[in-house]
Each structure stands twice: as C-alpha cells, then as structure tokens.
TORKOL-4160 file (C-alpha; in steps of 0.2 Angstrom, whole numbers, padded with zeros to 4 digits, m for minus):
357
<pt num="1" X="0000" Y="0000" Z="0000"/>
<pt num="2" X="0007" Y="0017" Z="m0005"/>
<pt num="3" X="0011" Y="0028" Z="0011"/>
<pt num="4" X="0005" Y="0046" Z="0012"/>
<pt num="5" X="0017" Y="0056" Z="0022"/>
<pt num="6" X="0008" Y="0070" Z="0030"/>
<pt num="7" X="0021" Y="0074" Z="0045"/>
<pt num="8" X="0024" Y="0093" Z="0052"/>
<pt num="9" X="0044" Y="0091" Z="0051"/>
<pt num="10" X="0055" Y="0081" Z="0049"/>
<pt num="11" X="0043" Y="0078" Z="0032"/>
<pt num="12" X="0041" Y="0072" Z="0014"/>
<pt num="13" X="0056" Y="0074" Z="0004"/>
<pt num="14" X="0055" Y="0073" Z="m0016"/>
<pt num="15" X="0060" Y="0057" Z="m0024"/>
<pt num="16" X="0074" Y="0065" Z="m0030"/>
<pt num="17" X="0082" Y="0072" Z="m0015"/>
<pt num="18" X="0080" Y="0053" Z="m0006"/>
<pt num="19" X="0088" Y="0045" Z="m0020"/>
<pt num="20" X="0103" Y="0055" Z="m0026"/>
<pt num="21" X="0105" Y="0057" Z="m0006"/>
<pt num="22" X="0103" Y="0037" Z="0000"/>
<pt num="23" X="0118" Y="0036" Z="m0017"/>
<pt num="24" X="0129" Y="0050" Z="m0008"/>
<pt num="25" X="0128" Y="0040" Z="0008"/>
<pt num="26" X="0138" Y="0024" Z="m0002"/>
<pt num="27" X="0147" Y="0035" Z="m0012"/>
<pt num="28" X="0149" Y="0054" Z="m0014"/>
<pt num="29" X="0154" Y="0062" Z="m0031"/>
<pt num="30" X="0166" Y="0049" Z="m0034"/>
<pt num="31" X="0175" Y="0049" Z="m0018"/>
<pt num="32" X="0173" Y="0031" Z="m0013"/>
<pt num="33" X="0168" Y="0039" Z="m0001"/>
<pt num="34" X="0151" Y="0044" Z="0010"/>
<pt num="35" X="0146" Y="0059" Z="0012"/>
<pt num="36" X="0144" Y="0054" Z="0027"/>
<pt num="37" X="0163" Y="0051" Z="0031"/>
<pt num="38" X="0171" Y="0064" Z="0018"/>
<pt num="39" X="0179" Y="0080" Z="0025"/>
<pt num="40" X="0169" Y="0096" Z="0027"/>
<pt num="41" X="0184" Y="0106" Z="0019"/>
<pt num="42" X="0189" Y="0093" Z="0004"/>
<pt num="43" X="0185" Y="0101" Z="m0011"/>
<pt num="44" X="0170" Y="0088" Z="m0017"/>
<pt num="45" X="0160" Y="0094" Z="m0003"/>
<pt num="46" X="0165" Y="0111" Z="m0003"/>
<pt num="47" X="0159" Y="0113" Z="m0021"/>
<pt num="48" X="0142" Y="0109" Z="m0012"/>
<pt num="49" X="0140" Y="0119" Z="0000"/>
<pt num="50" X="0145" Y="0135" Z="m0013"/>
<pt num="51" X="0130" Y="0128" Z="m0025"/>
<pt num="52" X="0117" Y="0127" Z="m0012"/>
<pt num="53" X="0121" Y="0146" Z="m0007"/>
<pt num="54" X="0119" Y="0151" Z="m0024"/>
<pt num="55" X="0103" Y="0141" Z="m0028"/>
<pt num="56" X="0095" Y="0150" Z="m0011"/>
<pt num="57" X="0099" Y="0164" Z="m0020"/>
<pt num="58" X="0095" Y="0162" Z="m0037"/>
<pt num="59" X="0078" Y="0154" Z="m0030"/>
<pt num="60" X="0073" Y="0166" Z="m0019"/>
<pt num="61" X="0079" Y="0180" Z="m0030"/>
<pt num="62" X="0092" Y="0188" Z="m0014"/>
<pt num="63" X="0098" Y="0206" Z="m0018"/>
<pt num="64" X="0115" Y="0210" Z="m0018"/>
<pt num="65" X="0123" Y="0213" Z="m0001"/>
<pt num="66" X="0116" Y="0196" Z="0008"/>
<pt num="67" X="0123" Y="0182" Z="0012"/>
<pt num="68" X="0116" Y="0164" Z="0014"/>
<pt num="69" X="0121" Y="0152" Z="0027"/>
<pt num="70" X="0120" Y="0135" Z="0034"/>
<pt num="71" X="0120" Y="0135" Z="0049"/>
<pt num="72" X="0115" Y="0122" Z="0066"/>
<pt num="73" X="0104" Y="0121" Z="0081"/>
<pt num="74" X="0087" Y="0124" Z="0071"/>
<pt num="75" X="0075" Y="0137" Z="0072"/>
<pt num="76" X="0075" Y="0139" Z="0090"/>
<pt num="77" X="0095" Y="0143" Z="0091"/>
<pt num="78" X="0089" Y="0156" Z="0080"/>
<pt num="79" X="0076" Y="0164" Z="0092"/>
<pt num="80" X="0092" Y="0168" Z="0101"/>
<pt num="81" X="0104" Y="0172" Z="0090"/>
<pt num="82" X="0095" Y="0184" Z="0078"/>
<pt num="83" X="0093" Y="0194" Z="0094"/>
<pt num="84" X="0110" Y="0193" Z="0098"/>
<pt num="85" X="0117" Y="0201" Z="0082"/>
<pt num="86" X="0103" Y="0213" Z="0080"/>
<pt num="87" X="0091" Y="0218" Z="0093"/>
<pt num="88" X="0100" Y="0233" Z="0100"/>
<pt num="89" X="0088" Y="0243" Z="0108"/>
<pt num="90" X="0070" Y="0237" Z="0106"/>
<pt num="91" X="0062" Y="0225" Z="0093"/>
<pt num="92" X="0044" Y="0222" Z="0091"/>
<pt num="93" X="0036" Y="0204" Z="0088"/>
<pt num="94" X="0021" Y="0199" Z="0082"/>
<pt num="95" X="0013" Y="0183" Z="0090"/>
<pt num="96" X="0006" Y="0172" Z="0079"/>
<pt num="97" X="0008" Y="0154" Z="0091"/>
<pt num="98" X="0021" Y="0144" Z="0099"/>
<pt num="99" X="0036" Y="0144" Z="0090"/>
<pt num="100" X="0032" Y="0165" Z="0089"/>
<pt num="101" X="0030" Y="0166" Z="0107"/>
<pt num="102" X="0047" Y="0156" Z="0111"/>
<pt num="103" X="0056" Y="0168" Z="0098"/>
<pt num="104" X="0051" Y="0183" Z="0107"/>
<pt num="105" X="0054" Y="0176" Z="0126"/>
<pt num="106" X="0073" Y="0173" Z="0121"/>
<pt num="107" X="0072" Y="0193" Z="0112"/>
<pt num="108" X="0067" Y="0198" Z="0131"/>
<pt num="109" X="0084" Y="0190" Z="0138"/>
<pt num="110" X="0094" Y="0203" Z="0125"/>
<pt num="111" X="0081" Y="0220" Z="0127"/>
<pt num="112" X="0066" Y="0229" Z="0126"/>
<pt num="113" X="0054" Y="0218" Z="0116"/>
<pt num="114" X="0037" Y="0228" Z="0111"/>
<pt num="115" X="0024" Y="0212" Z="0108"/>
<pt num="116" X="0012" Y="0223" Z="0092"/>
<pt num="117" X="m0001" Y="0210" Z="0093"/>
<pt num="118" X="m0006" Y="0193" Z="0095"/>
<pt num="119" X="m0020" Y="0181" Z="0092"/>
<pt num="120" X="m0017" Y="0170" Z="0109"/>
<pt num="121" X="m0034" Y="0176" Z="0114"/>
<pt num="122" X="m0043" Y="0164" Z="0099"/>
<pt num="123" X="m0029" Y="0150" Z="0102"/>
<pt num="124" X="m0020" Y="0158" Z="0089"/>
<pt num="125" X="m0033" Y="0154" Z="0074"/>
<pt num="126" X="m0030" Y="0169" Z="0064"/>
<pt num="127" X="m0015" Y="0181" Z="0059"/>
<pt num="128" X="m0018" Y="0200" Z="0067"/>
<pt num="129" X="m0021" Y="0213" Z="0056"/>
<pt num="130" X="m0024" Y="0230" Z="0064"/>
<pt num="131" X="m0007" Y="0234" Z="0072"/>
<pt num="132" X="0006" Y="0248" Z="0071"/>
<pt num="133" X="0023" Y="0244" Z="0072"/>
<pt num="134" X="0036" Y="0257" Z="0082"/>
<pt num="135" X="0047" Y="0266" Z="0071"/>
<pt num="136" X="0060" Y="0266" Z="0083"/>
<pt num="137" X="0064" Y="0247" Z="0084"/>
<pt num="138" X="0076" Y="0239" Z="0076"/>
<pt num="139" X="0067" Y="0225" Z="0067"/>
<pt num="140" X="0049" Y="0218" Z="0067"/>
<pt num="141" X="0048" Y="0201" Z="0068"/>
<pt num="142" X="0039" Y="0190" Z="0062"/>
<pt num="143" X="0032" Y="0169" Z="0061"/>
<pt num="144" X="0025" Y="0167" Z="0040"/>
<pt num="145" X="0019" Y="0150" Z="0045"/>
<pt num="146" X="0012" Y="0143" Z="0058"/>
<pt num="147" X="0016" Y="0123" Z="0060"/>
<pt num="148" X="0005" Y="0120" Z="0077"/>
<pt num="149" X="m0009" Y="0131" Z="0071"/>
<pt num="150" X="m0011" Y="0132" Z="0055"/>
<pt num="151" X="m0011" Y="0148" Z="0049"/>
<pt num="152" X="m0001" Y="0158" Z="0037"/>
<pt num="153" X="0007" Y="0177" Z="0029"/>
<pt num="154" X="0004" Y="0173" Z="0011"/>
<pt num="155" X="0011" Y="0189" Z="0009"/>
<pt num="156" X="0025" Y="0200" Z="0014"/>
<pt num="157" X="0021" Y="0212" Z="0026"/>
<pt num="158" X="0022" Y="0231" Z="0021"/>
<pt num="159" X="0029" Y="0239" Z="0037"/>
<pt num="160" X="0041" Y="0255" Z="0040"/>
<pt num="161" X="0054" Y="0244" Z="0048"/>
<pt num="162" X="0066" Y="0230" Z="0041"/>
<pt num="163" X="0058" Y="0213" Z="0046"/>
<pt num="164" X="0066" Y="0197" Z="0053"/>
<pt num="165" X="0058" Y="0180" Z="0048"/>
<pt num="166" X="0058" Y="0162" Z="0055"/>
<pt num="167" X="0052" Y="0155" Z="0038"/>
<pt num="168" X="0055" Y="0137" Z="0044"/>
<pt num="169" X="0041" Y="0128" Z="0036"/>
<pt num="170" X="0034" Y="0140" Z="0022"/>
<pt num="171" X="0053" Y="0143" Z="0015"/>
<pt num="172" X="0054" Y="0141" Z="m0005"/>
<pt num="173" X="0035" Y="0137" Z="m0005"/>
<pt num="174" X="0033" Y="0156" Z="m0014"/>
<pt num="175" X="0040" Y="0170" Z="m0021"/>
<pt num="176" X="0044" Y="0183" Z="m0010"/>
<pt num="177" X="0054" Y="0201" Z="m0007"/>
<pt num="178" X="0068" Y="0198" Z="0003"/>
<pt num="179" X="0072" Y="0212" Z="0004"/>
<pt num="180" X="0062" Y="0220" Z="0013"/>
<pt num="181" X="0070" Y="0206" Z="0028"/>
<pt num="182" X="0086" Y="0211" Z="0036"/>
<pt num="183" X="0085" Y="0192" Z="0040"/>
<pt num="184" X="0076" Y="0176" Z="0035"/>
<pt num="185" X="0080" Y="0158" Z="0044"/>
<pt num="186" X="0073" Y="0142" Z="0043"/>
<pt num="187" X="0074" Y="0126" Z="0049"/>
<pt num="188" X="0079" Y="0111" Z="0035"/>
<pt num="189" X="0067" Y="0100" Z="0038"/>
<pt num="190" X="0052" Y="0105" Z="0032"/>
<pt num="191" X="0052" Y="0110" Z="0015"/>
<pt num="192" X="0072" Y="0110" Z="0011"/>
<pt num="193" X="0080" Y="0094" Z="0015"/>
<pt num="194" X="0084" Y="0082" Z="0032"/>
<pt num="195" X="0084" Y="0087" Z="0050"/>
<pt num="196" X="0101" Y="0096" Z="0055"/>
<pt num="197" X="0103" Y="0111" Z="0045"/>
<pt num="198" X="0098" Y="0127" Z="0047"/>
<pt num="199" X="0095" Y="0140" Z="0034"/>
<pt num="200" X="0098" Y="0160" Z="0036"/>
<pt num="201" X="0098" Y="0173" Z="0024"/>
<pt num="202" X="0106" Y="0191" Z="0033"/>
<pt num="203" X="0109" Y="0206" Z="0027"/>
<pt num="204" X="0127" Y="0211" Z="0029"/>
<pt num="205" X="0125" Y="0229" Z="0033"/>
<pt num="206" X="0112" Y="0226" Z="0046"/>
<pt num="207" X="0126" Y="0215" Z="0056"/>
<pt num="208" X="0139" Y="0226" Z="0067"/>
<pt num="209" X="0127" Y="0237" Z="0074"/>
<pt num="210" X="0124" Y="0231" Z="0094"/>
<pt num="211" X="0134" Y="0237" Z="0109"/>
<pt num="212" X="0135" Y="0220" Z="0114"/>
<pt num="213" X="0150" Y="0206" Z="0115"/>
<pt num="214" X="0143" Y="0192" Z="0103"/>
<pt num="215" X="0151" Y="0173" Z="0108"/>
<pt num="216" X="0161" Y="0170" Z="0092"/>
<pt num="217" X="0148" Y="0153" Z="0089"/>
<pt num="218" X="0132" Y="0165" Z="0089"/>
<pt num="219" X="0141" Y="0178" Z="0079"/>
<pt num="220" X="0135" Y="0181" Z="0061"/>
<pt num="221" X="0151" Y="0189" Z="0054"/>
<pt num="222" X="0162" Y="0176" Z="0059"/>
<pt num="223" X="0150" Y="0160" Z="0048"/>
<pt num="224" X="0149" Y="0173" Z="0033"/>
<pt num="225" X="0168" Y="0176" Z="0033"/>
<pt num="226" X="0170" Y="0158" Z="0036"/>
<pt num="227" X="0158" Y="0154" Z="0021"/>
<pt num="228" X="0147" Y="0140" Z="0034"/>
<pt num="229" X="0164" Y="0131" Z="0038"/>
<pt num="230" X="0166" Y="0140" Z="0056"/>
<pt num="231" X="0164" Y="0122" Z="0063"/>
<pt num="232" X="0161" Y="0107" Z="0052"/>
<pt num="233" X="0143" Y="0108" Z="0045"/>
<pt num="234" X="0130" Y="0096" Z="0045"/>
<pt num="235" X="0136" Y="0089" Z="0029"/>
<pt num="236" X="0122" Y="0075" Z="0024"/>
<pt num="237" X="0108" Y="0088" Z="0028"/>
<pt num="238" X="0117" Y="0102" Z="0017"/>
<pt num="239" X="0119" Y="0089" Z="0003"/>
<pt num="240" X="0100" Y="0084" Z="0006"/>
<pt num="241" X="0096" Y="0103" Z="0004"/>
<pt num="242" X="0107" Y="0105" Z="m0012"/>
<pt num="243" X="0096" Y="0090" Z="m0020"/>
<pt num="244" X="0080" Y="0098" Z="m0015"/>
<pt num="245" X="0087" Y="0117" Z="m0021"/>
<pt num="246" X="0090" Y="0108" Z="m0038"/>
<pt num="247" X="0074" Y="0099" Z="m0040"/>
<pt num="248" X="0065" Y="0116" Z="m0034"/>
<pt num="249" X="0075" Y="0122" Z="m0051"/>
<pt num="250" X="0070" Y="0111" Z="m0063"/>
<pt num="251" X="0051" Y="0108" Z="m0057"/>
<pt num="252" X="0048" Y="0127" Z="m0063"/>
<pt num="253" X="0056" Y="0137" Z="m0046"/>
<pt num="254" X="0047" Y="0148" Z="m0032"/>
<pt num="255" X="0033" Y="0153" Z="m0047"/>
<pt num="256" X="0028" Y="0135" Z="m0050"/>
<pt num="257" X="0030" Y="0130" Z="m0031"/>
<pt num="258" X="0016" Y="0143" Z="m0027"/>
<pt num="259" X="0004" Y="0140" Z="m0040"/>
<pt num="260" X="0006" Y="0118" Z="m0034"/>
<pt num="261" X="0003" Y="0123" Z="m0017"/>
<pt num="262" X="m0012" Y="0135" Z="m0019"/>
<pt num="263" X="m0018" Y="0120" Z="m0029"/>
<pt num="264" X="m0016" Y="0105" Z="m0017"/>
<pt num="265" X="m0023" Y="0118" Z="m0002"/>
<pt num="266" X="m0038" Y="0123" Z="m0012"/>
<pt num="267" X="m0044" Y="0105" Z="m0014"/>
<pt num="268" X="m0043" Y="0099" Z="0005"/>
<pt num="269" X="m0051" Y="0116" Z="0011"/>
<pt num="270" X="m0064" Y="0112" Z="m0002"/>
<pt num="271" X="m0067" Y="0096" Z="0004"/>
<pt num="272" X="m0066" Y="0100" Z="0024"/>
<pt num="273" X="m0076" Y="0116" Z="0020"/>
<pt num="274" X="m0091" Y="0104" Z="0009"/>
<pt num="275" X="m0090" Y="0087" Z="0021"/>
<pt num="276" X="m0102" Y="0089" Z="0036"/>
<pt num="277" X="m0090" Y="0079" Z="0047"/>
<pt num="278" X="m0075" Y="0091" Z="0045"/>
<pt num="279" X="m0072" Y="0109" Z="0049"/>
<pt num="280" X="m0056" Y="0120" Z="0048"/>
<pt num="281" X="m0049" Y="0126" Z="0064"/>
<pt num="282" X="m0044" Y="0144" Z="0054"/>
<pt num="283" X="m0061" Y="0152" Z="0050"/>
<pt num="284" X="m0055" Y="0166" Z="0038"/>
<pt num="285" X="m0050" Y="0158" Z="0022"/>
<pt num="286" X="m0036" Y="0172" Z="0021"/>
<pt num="287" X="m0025" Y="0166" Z="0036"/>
<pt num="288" X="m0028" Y="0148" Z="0032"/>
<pt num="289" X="m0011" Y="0141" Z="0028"/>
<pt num="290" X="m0006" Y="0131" Z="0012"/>
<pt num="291" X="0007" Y="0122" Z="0021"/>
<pt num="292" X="m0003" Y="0113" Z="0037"/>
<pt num="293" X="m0020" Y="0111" Z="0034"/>
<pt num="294" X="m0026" Y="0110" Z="0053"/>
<pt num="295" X="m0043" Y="0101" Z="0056"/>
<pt num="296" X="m0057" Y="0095" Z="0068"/>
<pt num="297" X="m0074" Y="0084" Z="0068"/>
<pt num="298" X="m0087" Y="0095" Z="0070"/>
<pt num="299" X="m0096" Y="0093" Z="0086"/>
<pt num="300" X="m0112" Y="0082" Z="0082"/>
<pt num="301" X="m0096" Y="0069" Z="0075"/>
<pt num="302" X="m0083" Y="0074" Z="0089"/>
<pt num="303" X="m0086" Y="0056" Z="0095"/>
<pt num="304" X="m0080" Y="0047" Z="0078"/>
<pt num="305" X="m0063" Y="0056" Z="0078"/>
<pt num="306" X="m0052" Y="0040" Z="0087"/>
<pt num="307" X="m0060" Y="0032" Z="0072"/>
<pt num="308" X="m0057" Y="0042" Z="0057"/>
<pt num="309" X="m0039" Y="0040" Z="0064"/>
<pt num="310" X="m0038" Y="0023" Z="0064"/>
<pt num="311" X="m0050" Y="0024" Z="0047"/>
<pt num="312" X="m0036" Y="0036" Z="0039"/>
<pt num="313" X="m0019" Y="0027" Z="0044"/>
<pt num="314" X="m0027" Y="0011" Z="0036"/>
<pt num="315" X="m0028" Y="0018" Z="0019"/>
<pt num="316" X="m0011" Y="0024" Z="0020"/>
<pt num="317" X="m0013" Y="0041" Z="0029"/>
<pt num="318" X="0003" Y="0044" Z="0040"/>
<pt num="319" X="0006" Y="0057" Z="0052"/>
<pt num="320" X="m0013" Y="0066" Z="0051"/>
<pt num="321" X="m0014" Y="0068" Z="0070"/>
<pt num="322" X="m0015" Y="0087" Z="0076"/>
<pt num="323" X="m0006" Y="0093" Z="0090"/>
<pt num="324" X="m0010" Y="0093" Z="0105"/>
<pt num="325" X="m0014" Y="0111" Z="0105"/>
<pt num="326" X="m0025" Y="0113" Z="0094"/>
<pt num="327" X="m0033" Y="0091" Z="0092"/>
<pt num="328" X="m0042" Y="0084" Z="0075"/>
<pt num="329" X="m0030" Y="0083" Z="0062"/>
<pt num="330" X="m0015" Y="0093" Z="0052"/>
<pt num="331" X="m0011" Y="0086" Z="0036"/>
<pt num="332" X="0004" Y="0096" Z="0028"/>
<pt num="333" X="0006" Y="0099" Z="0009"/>
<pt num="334" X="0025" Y="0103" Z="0011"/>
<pt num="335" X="0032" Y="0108" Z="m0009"/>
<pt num="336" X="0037" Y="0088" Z="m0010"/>
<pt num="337" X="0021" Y="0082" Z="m0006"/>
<pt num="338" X="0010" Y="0075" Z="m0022"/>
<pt num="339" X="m0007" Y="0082" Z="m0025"/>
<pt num="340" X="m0011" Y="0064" Z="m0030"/>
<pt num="341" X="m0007" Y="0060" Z="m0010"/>
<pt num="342" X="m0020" Y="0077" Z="m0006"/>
<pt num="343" X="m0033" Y="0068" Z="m0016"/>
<pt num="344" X="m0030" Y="0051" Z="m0008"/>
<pt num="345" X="m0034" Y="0060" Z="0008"/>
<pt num="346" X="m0049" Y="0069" Z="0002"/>
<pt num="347" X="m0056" Y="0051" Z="m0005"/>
<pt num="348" X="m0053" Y="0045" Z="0012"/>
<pt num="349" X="m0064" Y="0059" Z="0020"/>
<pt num="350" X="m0076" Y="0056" Z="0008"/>
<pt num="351" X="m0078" Y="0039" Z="0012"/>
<pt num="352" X="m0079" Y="0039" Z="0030"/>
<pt num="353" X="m0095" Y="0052" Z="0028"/>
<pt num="354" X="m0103" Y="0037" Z="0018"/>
<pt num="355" X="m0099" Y="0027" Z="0031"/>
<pt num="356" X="m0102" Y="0036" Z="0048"/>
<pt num="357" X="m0113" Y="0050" Z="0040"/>
C-alpha cells in the first residue's frame, strides 16, 4: 500500500532528493567515499556547500549585499541568536503561536521587546491585522507560517521597519521580497532537505550594529567570513538541501512551487469546508495556511474522531494527528508532497462520511 506522508517536520522529501541522497551516503561524487565520512573542507563537498548558497539565492531572487548560510541548532538557536546580532535597543514581535512566542521570550533576555499583537486570545486561529509597528525598533519580527496552528502570511508584510523572519516551514513554498527582511532563517526539515541544518539569509549591513559582545559561535560575521565552515557543517543535511534546491529548479522554481501549493490547499479546504463531518480550525480563508492544513470533527461527529484516525492510517494516511494544542488533524502539503497524496486523503474523508454519516 502506497504511504501518504503528512508529517509537520521532519517531512516528505521529493524522490529525488532521497535517491541522489541514500547514493551520496555509499558514495559521494566519486569519492569512494560517503558523504557521510568525507571531510567538510575537501574540495567535493566544498563545491556543495557554494552551490546550495547560490541556488537559495538564485531561487529566492536575494539582492545584492546578503549572504546565505547554513547554519546548526534549528529554528530555536535562531530565536536567540538573531537577537544577539541585531536587537539593539527594542524590537517588536508579532505573536502568531508557539514557535512565535518562544522567539520573542529569548528577544526579552537581550532588550526591550514591544509584543504589536497577538492572536493567543482565539488560540492563535487567525493572523492579526490591525497593528502599528514602532518606528523606533530595530526590526519587526515575524512567524509566516504557523506549524501548530495552521495559519499563514501569504504575503510579505508592508511595514516602515526591516523585518526578521523564521520561515522554517513555508521557506521556497513562494515568491517573496527579501528584501524587505534584514534576516530570514529556517529550519531544513520541512520544505528544504533532512533534520540538522539550518537556513539564514542576513543582510550584511544590518550586522555590526549592537553594543553588545557576541560569543564568536552566535556571531553572524564570523559564519559569513568563514563561508558556513566555522565548525564542520551538518554535511548529509546540506547535501539533502542541495538536492531539494536543484529539484525546486528544474520543477519550474518559487513561481511553480506557489501555484502547486495553492492547488493541493484549495482542494482539502474544499473538501473539509463541503463534508459535514469536518471543519477547519482557521475560519478566515485568508489566514488559512497552504502548508498545514489544521482540522477537527465538528461537534455532532466529535465522538467518531479516534476512528477516522484509525480509518485514515489504514488507507495509507501517516502522520494526520493534530497537536496537541490545537486536536483533530493537520495534514501538511510541504512543496514535496504530491497532490495525488492530497486527493488520496480527500477520497478517504469522503468515504468515511458514507460510512459514519
């Protein structure tokens, strides 16, 4: 039976980044080598490392005057260290769930942190709107996706401050203006490759600027001048990400990416909006994300949802259980996943109404 992988993170990859991966791991470019075993600094995996830069870049169209890195400790070594480099003297953060509220609790260990709004009052089911942002801070920053909740920025935001982004599971899923970011990062293992690395993409002249002592392994400056090779890199992950930054290439880039993932959203919103034994947990079809498609029973089927589980995994549906924030279900429709799996899933709902209904 084919298996539908609808994980949060670690997630689907795409055929191609598993199988030039799984033959890297025997050998790696010729080596006799894997690149699992093959020095960071040898020239083979060197040559990767300066191709999955420039793809981020070419990909996500970055400006001149960034740099892109691959970094470790995931999204939440990030919540730190972007403060660390660039908060300064106040920054304001927007809370828009967990992972948003953990970002903005380690900007509070560094200075003044001006919260502009949050949807925690409605269990984080919608994106704010109506807020101002201080002029006198030194970023905004910002969550565009939200895993846990399912909700998402599906635009860039137009403020009079540079933003900051932790883009961990929306990154590459759509064109976007970077520059209007003095930093973006993102976690690998979502919609770029396997657990371990970490994506960031900074702008250089925004680095320099806090009156602060950075430690040399939280400091910016130090990975760009070091070109990601500061301490040894997590070298399968950044290969797996190189696959995946290639395959984003040659499926049609960031453009194509969008339109597949409006696509695959608009028909499991469809169906959870039309079948009376689902509703979405995001009731404004603007903040619903493309990426996690969070769902419950409605209340007069609330007792059949231990079943639709069991119903669902039987036909093939793996990793559909919500968490524990939120219950129900969260499918996610990462850029790997296949609308084919999207309607697999929406067959499944459709015939567990016959049944139960």
């Amino acid at each position: 039976m084919k298996k539908h992988n609808f994980y949060a993170g670690p997630s689907i990859l795409p055929e191609f980044t598993k199988q030039k991966t799984a033959e890297a791991i025997i050998d790696f470019a010729g080596t006799g080598l894997s690149v699992m075993e093959v020095s960071h600094r040898s020239k083979e995996f060197v040559a990767v490392m300066e191709e999955a830069q420039a793809l981020v870049k070419e990909l996500m169209n970055v400006p001149e005057g960034y740099s892109v890195l691959f970094l470790q400790g995931g999204a939440s070594l990030q919540f730190l260290m972007a403060p660390y480099n660039l908060l300064n003297t106040k920054a304001a953060y927007l809370n828009t769930g967990v992972w948003a509220g953990k970002a903005l609790k380690e900007a509070k260990l560094l200075g003044e942190v001006v919260e502009v709004a949050s949807s925690k009052d409605a269990n984080f089911n919608y994106i704010p709107k109506k807020f101002s942002v201080p002029t006198d801070v030194d970023y905004l920053h910002v969550t565009t996706n939200n895993t846990i909740f399912g909700t998402e920025m599906l635009e860039d935001l137009d403020v009079p401050v540079p933003m900051v982004a932790d883009m961990s599971s929306d990154v590459l899923s759509r064109p976007m203006d970077v520059s209007k970011y003095n930093m973006i990062y993102a976690g690998a293992q979502k919609n770029l490759g396997p657990s371990g690395a970490t994506l960031v993409v900074v702008k250089n002249d925004a680095l320099g600027k806090v009156n602060r002592v950075i430690p040399t392994i939280l400091d910016y400056k130090i990975h760009i001048d070091n070109e990601s090779m500061f301490n040894t890199p997590a070298t399968v992950s950044v290969f797996g990400c190189l696959q995946t930054l290639r395959w984003i290439k040659a499926e049609g880039g960031l453009v194509e990416m969008e339109r597949r993932n409006i696509e695959k959203a608009d028909v499991l919103y469809a169906e959870i909006d039309r079948n009376k034994m689902f509703q979405s947990t995001v009731p404004d079809k603007n903040d619903r994300s493309r990426m996690n498609v969070c769902f419950v029973m409605t209340p007069e089927y609330a007792q059949f949802e231990k079943e639709f589980d069991a119903f669902a995994t039987a036909q093939g549906m793996i990793g559909l259980k919500g968490h524990r924030s939120v219950g129900g279900f969260r499918a996610s429709l990462y850029n790997a996943m296949p609308l084919d799996s999207v309607k697999a899933l929406v067959k499944t709902m459709k015939e567990f109404e016959q049944l139960k209904g």
